[in-house]
Rosetta silent file (secondary structure, phi, psi, omega in degrees, C-alpha in Angstrom):
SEQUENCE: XXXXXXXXXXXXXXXXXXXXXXXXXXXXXXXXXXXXXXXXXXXXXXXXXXXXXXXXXXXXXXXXXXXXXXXXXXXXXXXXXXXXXXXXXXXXXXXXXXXXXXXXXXXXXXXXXXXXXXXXXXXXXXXXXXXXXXXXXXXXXXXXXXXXXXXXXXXXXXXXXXXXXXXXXXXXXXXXXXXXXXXXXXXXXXXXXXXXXXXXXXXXXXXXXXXXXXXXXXXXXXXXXXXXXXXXXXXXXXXXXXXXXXXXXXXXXXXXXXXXXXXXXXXXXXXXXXXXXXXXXXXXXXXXXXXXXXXXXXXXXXXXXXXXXXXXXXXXXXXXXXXXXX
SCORE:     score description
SCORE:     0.000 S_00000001
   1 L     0.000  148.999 -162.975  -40.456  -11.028  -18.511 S_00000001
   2 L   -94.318  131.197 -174.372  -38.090  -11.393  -16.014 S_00000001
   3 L   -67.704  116.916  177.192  -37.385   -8.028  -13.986 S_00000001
   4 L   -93.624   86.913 -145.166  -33.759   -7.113  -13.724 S_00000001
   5 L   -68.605  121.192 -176.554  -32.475   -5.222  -11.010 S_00000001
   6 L  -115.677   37.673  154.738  -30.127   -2.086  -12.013 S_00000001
   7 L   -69.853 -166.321 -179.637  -28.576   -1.302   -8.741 S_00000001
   8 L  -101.940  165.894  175.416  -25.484   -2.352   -7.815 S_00000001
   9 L   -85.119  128.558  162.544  -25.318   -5.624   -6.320 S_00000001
  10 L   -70.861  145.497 -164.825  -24.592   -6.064   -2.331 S_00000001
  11 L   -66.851  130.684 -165.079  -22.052   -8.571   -1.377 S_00000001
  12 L   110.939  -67.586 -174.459  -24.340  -11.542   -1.196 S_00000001
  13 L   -62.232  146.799  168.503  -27.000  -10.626   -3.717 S_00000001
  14 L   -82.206  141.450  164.577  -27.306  -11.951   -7.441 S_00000001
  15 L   -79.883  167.175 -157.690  -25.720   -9.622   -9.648 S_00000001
  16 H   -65.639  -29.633 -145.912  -27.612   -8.477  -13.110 S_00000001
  17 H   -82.679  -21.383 -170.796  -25.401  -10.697  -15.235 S_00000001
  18 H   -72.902  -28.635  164.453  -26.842  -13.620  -12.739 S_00000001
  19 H   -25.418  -73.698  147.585  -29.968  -12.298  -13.454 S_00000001
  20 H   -15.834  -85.936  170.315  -29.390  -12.131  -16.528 S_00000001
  21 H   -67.782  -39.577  171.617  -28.546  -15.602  -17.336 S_00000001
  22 H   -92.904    4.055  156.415  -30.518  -17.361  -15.608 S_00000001
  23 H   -99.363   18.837  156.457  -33.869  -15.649  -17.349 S_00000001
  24 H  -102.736  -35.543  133.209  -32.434  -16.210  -20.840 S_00000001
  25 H    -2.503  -60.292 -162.046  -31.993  -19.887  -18.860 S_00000001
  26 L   -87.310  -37.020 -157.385  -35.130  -20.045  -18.241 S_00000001
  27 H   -75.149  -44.561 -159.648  -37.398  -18.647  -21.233 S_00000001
  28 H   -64.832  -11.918  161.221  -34.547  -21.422  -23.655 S_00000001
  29 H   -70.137  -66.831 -174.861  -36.350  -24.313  -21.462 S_00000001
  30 H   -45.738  -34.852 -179.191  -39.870  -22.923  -21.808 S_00000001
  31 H   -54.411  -40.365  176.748  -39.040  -22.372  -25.701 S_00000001
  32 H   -50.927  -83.710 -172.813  -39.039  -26.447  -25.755 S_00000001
  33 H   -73.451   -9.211 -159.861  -42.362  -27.150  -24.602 S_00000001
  34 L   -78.615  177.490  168.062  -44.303  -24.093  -25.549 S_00000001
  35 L   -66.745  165.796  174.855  -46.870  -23.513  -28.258 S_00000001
  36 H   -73.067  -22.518 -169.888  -45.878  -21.624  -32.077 S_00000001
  37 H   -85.405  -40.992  173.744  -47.600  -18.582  -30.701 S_00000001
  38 H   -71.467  -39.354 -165.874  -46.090  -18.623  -27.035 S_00000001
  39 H   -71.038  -53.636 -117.406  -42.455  -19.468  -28.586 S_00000001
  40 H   -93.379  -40.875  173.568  -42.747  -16.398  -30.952 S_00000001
  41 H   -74.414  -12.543  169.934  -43.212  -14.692  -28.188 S_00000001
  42 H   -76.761  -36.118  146.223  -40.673  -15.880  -25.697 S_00000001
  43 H   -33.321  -31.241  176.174  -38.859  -15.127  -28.667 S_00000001
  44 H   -82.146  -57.585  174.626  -39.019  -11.784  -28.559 S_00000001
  45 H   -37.137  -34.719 -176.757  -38.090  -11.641  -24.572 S_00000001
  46 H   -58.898  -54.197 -161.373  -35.455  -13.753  -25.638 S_00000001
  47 H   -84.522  -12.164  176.073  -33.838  -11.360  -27.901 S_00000001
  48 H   -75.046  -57.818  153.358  -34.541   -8.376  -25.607 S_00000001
  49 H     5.360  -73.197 -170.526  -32.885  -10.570  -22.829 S_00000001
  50 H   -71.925  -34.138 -178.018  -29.680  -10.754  -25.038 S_00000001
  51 H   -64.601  -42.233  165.301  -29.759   -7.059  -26.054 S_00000001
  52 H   -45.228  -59.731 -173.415  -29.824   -6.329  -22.141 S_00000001
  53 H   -73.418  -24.810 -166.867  -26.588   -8.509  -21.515 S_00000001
  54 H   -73.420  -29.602 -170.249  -25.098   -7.005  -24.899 S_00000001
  55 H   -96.035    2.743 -175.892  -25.292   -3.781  -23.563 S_00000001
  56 H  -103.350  -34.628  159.536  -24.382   -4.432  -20.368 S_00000001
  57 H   -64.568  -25.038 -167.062  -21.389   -5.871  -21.341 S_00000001
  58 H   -70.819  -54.766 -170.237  -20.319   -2.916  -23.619 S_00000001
  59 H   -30.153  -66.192 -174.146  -20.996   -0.386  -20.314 S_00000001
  60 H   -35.966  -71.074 -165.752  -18.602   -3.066  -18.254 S_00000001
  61 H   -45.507  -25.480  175.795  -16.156   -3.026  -20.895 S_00000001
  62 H   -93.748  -48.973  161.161  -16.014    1.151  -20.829 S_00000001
  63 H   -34.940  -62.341  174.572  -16.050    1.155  -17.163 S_00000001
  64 H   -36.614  -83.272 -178.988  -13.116   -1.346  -17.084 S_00000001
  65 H   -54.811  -23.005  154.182  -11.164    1.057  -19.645 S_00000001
  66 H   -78.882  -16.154  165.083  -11.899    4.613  -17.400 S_00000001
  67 H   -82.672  -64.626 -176.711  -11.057    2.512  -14.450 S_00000001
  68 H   -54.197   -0.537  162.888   -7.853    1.272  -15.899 S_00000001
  69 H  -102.759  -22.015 -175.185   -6.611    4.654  -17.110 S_00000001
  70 H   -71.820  -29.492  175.844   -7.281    6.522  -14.051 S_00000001
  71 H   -75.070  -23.878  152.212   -5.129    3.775  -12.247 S_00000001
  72 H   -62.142  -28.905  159.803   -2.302    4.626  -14.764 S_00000001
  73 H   -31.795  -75.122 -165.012   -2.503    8.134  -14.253 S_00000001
  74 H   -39.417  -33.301 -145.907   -2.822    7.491  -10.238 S_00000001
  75 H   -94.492  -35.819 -161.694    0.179    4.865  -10.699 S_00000001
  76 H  -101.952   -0.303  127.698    2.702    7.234  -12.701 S_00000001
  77 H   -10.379  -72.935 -131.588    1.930   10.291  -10.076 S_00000001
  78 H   -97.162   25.960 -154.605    3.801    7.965   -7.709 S_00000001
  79 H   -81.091  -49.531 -163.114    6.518    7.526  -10.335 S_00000001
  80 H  -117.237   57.723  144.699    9.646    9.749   -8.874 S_00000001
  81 L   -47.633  104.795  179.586    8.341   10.027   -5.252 S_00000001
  82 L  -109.325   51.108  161.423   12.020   10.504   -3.474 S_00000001
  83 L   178.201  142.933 -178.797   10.867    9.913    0.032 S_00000001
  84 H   -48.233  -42.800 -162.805    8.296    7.729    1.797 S_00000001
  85 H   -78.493  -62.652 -166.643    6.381   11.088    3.309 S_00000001
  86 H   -59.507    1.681 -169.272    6.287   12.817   -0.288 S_00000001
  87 H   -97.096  -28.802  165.779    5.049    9.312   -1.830 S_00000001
  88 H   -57.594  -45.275  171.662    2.209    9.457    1.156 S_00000001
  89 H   -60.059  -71.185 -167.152    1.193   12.831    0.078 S_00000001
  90 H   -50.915  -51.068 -150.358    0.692   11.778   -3.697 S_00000001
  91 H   -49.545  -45.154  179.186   -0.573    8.785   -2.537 S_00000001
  92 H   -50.416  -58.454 -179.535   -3.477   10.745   -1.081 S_00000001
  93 H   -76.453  -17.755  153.678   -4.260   12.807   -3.475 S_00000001
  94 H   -79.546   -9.778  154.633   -4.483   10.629   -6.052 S_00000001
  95 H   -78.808  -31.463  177.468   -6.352    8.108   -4.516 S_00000001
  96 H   -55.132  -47.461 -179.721   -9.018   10.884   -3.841 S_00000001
  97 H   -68.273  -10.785 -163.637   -9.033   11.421   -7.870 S_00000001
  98 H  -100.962  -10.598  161.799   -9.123    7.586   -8.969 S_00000001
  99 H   -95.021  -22.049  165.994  -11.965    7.332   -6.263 S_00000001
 100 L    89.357   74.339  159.278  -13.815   10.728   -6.952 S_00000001
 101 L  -116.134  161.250  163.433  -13.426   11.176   -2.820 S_00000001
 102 L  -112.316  -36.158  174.291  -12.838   14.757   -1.268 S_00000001
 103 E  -110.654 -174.749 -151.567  -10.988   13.311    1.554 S_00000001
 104 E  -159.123  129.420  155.559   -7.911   10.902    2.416 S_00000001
 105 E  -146.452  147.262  142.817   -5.825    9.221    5.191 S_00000001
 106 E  -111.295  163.269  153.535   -2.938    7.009    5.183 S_00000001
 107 E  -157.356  158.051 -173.678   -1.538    5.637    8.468 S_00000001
 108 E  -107.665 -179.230 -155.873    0.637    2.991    9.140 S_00000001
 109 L  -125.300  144.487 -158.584    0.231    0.233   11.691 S_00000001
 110 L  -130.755   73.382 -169.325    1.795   -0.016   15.279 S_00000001
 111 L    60.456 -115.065  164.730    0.981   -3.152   16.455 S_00000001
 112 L  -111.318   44.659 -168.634   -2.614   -2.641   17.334 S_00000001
 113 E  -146.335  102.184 -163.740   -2.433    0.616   16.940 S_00000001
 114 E   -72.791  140.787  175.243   -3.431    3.092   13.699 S_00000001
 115 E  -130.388  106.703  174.849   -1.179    6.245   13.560 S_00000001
 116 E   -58.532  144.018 -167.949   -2.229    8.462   10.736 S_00000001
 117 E  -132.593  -47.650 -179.803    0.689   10.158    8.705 S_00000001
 118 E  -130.412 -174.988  155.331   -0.556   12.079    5.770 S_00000001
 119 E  -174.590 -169.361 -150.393   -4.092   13.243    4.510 S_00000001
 120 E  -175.104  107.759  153.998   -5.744   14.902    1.736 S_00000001
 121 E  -106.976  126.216  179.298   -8.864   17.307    1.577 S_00000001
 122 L   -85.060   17.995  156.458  -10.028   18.379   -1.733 S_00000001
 123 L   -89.758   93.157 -154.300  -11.368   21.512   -0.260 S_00000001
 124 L   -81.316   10.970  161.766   -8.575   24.083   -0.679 S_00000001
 125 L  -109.388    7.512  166.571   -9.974   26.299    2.263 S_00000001
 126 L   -87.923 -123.891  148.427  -10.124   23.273    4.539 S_00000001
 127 L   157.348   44.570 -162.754   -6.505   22.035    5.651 S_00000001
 128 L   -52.896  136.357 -163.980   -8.414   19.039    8.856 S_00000001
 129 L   -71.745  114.623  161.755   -5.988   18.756   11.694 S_00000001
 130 L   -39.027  121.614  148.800   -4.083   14.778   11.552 S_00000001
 131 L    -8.520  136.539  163.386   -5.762   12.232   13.589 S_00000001
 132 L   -53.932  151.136  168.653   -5.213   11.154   16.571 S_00000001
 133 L   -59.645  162.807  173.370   -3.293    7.450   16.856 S_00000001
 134 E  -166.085  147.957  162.936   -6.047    4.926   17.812 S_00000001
 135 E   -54.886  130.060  156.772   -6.646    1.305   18.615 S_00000001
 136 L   -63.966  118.126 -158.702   -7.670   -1.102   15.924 S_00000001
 137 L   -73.443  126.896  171.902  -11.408   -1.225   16.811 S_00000001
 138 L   -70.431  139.904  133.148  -12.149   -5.500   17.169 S_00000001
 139 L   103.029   34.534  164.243  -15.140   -6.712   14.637 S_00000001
 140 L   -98.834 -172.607 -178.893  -14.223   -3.221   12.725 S_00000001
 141 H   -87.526  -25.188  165.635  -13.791   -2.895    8.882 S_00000001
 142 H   -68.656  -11.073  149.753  -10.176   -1.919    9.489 S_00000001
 143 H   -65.694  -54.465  174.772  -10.136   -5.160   11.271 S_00000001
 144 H   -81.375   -8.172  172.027  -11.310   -6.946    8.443 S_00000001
 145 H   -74.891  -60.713 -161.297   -9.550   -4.999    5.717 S_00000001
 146 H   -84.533  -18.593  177.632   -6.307   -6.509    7.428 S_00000001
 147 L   -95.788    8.210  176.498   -7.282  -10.642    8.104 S_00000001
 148 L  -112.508  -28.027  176.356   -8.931  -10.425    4.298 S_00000001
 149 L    87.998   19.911 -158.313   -6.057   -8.420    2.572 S_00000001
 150 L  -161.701  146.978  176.917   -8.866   -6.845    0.742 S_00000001
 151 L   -46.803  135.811  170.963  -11.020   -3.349    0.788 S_00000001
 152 E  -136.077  164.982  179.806  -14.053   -3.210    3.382 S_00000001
 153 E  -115.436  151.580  160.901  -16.524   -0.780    3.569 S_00000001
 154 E  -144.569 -165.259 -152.496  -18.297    1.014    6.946 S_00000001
 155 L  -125.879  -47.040 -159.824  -21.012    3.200    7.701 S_00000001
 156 L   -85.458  160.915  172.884  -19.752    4.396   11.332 S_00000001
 157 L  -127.712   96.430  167.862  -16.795    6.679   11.206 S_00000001
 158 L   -31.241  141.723  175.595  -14.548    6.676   14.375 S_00000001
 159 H   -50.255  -52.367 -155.012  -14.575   10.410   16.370 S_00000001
 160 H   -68.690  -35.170 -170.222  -10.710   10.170   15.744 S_00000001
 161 H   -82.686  -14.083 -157.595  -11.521    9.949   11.851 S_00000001
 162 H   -68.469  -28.131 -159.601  -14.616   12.277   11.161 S_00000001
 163 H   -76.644  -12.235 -176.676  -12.971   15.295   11.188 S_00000001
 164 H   -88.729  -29.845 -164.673  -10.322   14.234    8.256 S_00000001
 165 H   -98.202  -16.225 -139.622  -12.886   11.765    6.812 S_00000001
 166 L    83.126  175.792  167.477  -16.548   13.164    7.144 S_00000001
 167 L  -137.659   38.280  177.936  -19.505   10.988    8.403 S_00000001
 168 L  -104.004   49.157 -168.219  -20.956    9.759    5.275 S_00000001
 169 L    32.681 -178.165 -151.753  -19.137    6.132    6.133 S_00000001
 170 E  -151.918  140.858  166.902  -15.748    5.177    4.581 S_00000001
 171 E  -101.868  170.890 -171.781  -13.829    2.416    2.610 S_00000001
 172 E  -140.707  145.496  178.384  -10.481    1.109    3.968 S_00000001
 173 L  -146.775  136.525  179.217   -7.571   -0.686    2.139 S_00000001
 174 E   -70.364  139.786  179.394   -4.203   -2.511    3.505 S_00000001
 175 E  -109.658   63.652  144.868   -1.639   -1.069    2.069 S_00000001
 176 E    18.810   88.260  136.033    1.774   -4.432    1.440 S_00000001
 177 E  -124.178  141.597  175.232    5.274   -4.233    1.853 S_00000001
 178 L    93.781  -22.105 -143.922    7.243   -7.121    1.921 S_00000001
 179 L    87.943   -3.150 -151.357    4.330   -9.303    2.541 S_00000001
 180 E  -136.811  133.680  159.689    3.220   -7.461    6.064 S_00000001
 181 E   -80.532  128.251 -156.437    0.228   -4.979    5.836 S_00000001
 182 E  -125.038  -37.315 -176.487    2.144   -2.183    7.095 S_00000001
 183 E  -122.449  155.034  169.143   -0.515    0.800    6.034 S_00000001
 184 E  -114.911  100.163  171.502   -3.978    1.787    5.918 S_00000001
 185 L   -98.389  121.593  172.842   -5.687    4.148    3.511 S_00000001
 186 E   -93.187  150.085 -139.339   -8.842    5.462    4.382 S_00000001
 187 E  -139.249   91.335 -158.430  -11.440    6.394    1.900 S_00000001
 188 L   -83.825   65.482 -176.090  -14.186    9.261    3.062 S_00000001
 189 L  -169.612  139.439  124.403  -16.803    7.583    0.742 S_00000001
 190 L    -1.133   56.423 -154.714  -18.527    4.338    0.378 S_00000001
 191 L   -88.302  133.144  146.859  -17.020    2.678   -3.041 S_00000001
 192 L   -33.832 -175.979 -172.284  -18.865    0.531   -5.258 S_00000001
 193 L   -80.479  -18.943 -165.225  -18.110   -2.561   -6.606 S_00000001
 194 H  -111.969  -17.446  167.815  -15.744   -1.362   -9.252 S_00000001
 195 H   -90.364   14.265  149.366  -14.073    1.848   -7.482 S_00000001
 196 H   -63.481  -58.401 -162.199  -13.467   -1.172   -4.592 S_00000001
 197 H   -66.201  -57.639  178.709  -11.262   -2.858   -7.235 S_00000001
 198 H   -31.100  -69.160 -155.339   -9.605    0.636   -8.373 S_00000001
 199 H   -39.427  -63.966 -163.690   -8.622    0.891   -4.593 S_00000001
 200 H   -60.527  -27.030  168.284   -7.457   -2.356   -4.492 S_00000001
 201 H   -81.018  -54.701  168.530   -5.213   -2.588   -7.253 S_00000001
 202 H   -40.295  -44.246 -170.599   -3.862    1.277   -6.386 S_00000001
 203 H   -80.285   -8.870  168.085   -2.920   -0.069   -2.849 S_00000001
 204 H   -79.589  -36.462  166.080   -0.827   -2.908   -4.526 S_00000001
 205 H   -56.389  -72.580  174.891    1.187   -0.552   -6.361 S_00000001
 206 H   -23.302  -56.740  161.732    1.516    1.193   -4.071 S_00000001
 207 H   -81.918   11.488  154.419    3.256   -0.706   -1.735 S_00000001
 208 H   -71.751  -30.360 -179.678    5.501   -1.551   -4.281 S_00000001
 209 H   -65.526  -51.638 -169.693    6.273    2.115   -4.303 S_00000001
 210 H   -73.837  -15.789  162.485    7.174    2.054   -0.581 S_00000001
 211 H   -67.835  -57.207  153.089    9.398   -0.750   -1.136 S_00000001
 212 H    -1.830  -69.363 -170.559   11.069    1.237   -4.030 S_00000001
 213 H   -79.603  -42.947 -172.091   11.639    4.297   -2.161 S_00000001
 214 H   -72.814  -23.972  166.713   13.073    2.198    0.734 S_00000001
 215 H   -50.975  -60.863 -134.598   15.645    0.065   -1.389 S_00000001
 216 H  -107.759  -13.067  142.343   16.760    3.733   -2.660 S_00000001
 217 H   -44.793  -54.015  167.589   16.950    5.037    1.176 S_00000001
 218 H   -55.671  -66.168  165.018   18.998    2.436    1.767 S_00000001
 219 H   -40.742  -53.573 -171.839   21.386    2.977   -0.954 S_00000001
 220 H   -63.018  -55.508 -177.744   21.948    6.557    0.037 S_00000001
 221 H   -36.979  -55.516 -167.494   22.179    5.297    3.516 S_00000001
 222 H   -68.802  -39.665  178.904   24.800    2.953    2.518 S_00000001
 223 H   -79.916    4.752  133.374   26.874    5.694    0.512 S_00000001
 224 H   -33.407  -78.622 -174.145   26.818    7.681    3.681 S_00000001
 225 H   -73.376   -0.503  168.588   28.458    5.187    5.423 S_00000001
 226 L   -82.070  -37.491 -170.855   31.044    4.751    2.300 S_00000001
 227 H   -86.798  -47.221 -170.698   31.954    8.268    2.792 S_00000001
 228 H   -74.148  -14.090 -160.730   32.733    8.078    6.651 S_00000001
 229 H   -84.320  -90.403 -169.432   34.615    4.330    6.086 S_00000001
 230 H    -6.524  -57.887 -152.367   36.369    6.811    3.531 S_00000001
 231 H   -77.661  -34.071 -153.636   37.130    9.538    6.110 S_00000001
 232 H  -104.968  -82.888 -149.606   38.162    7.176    8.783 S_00000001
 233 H   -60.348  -34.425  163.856   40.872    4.682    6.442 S_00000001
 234 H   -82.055  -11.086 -169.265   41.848    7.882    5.201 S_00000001
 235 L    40.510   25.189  164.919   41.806   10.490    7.671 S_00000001
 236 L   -89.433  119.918 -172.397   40.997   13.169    5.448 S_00000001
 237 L   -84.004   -5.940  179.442   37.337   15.135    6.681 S_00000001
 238 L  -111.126  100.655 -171.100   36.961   16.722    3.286 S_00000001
 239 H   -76.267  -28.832  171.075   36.057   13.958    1.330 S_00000001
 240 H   -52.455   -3.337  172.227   35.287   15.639   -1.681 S_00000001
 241 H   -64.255  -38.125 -168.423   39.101   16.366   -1.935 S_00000001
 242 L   -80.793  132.991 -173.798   39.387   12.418   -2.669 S_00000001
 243 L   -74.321  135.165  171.006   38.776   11.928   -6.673 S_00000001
 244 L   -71.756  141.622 -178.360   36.598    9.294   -7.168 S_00000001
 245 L   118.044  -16.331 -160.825   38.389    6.341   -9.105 S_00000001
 246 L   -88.580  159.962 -168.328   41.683    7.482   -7.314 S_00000001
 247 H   -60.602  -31.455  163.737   43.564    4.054   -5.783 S_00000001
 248 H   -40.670  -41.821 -136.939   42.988    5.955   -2.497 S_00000001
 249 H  -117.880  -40.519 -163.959   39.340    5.914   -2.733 S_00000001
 250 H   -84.968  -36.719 -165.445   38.886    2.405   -4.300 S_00000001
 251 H   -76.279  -55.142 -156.794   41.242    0.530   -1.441 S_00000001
 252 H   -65.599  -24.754  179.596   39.101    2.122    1.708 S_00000001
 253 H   -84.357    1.654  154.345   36.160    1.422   -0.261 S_00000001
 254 H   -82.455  -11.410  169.327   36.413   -2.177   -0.721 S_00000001
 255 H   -63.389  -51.837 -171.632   38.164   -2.561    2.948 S_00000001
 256 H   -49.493  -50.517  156.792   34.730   -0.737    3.811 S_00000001
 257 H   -33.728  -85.636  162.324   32.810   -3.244    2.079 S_00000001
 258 H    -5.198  -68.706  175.231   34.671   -5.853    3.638 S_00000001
 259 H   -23.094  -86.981  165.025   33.665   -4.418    6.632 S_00000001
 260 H   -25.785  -75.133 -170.562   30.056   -4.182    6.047 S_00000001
 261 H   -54.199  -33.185  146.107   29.903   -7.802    4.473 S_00000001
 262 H   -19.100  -96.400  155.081   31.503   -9.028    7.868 S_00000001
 263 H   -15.072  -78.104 -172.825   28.819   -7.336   10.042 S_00000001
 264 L  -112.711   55.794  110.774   26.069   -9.028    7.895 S_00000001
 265 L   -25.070  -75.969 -175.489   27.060  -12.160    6.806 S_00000001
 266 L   -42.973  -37.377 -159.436   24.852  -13.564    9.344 S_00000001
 267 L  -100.601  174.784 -151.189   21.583  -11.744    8.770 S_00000001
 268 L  -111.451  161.560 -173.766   18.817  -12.156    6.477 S_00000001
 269 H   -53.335  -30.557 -178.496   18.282   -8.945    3.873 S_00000001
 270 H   -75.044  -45.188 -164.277   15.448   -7.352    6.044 S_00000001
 271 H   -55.960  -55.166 -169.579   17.837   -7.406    9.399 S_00000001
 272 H   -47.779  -38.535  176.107   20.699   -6.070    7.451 S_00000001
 273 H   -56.453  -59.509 -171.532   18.759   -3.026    6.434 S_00000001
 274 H   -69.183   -8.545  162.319   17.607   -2.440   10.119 S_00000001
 275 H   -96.924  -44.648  170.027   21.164   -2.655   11.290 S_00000001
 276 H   -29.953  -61.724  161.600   22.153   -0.370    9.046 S_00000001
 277 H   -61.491  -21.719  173.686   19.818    2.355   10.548 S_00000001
 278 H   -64.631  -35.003 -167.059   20.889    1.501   14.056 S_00000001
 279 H   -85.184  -24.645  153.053   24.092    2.600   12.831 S_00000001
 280 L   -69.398   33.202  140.256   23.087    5.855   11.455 S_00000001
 281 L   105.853  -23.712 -164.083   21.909    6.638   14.864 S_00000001
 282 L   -94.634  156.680 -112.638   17.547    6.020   14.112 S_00000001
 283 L  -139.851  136.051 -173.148   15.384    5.271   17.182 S_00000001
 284 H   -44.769  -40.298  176.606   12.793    1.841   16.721 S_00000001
 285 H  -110.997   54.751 -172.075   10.152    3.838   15.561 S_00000001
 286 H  -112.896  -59.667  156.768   12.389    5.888   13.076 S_00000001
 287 H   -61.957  -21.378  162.854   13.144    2.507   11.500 S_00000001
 288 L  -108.143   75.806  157.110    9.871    1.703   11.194 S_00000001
 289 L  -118.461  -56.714 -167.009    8.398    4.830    9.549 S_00000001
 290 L   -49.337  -26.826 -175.606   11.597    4.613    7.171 S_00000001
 291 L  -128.814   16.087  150.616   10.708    0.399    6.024 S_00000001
 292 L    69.315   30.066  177.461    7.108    0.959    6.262 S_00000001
 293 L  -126.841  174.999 -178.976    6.849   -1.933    9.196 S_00000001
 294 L   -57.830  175.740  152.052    5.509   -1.748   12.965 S_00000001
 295 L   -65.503  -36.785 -150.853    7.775   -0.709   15.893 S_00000001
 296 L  -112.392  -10.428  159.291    7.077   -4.000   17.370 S_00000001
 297 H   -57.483  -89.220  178.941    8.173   -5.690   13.919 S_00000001
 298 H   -69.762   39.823  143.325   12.085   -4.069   14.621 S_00000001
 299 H  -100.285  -28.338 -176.788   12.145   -5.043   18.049 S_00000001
 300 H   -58.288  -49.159 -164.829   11.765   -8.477   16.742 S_00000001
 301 H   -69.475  -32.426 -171.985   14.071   -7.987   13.731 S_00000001
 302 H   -66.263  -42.422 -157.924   16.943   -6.291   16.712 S_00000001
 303 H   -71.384   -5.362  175.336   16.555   -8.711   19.059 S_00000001
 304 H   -86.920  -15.694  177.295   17.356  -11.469   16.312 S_00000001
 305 H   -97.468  -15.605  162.371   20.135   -9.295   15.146 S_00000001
 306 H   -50.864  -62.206 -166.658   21.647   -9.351   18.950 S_00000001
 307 H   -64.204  -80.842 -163.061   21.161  -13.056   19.135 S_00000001
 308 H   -66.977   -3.805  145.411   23.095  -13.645   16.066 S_00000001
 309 L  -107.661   65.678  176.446   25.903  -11.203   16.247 S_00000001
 310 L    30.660   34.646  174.562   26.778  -11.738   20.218 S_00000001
 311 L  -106.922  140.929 -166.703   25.982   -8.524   20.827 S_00000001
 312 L   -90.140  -14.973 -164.466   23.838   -7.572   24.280 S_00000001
 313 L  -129.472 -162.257  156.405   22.924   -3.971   22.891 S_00000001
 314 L  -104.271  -25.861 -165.813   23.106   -1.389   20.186 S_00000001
 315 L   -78.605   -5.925 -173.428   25.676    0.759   21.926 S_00000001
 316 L   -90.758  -49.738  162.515   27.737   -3.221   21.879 S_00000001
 317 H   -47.937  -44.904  166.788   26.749   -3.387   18.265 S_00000001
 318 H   -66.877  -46.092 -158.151   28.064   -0.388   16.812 S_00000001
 319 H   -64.219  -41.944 -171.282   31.387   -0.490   18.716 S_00000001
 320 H   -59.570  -32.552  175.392   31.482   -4.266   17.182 S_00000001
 321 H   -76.096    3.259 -177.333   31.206   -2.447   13.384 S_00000001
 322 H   -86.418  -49.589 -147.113   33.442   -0.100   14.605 S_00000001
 323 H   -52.487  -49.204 -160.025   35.776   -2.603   15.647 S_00000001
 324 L   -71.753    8.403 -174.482   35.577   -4.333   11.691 S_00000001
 325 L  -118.394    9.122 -155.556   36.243   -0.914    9.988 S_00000001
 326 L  -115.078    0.000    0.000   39.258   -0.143   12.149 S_00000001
């Protein structure tokens, strides 16, 4: 009978079900030619064979369902997150429960450069110090976690990571927004093949989340700048004096609009957002903490917002939205 290996399979390796199949393959050829006494018995191998895969399927099928509730849990955690840092925090800790890890990092990406942001020890008398920033190490797994889009595992633990992660190796996952791997979450534990996928799926949500929260940043952002349009067509500094709904309130805020829709006519939906923050005043890598993209990602997005409103600067850029609100 054929022996059927009840590890997990290594990336590479036949898995049980191949296993599996091809010795119930194998014995239904031999079943052809054999003798009645050798069939009855290949019969029996046969049916153990099949008992093997029946039950192996049932496990899968109960894995599948305890992996897919802990990622509903994990996912509705992240449900009312109202700010990219508290949505980091959950993030942590609940990847540590849907992986059965005691530690956590996220960090976002700088270029070539990891900068750790939040973490998570499940030791409540530890509290590990953030990481240091660090280069993305070439031929590393956080190298290959970002050209594959997809969870790697390693064995070595950078010096900048052990003290947050341990040194019993680590999985890694890109964390999406947008399209652009913009984050990393590190994993202080080795995951199988099926707490791989849990990861993998968590970190898609996830960066749906950080898109979420920034769309609802923005909005605030924008009625911020609704209130000072307000202040300024009206010259009143207490705005809450103006009722909303009053004809006062509704003319500066569609001249404000106006305004706005001027300004960024030109730009594509990501730029507008990133002019927006220049105008509240935030610093390149303020905008990118705040849209979850590199620093060297909004120099790109300014200097394309330069080019296309004729402006040489930022301090040239504001005074031009100043100009369209006056």
């Amino acid at each position: 009978m054929a022996d059927v290996p009840r590890s997990a399979s290594q990336p590479g390796e036949d898995t049980p079900d191949d296993e599996l199949d091809r010795a119930i393959s194998d014995i239904l050829t031999e079943m052809h030619t054999a003798s009645s006494e050798h069939a009855v018995e290949l019969g029996r191998r046969l049916v153990d064979l099949l008992d093997r895969r029946n039950t192996l399927a049932s496990t899968r099928a109960a894995e599948i369902d305890a992996i897919a509730r802990s990622i509903d849990r994990a996912v509705h955690a992240l449900d009312d997150a109202a700010s990219s840092a508290e949505l980091m925090r959950r993030a942590c800790e609940r990847v540590a429960e849907l992986c059965s890890a005691d530690k956590v990092v996220i960090s976002r990406l700088d270029g070539d450069r990891i900068v750790p942001l939040a973490s998570f020890s499940a030791d409540p008398d530890t509290t590990p110090a953030l990481p240091a920033e660090f280069d993305l190490p070439a031929g590393s797994p956080e190298e290959h976690a970002l050209e594959t889009n997809a969870v790697a595992v390693g064995s070595h633990v950078r010096a900048e990571l052990r003290e947050a992660l341990g040194v019993n190796g680590f999985t890694v996952v890109p964390v999406v927004v947008d399209g652009i791997a913009a984050a990393l979450l590190h994993v202080g534990t080795s995951l199988d093949g099926a707490g791989r996928h849990a990861l993998e799926v968590f970190a898609e949500v996830l960066g749906g989340c950080f898109e979420r929260v920034g769309l609802e940043s923005r909005r605030d952002r924008q009625d911020a700048l609704l209130r000072e349009g307000v202040q300024r067509w009206t010259g009143d500094t207490d705005f809450d004096a103006v009722t909303v709904g009053s004809p006062d309130l509704a003319s500066a805020g569609t001249e404000q609009d106006d305004a706005d829709r001027r300004l960024l006519d030109p730009l594509t939906e990501r730029e507008a957002d990133v002019v927006r923050l220049i105008l509240t005043g935030a610093s390149n890598s303020t905008i990118a903490a705040e849209l979850v993209i590199t620093v060297d990602t909004v120099k790109s997005h300014v200097k394309h917002i330069l080019r296309k409103l004729g402006a040489t600067n930022r301090a040239e850029l504001i005074a031009k939205y100043q100009s369209t609100t006056r």
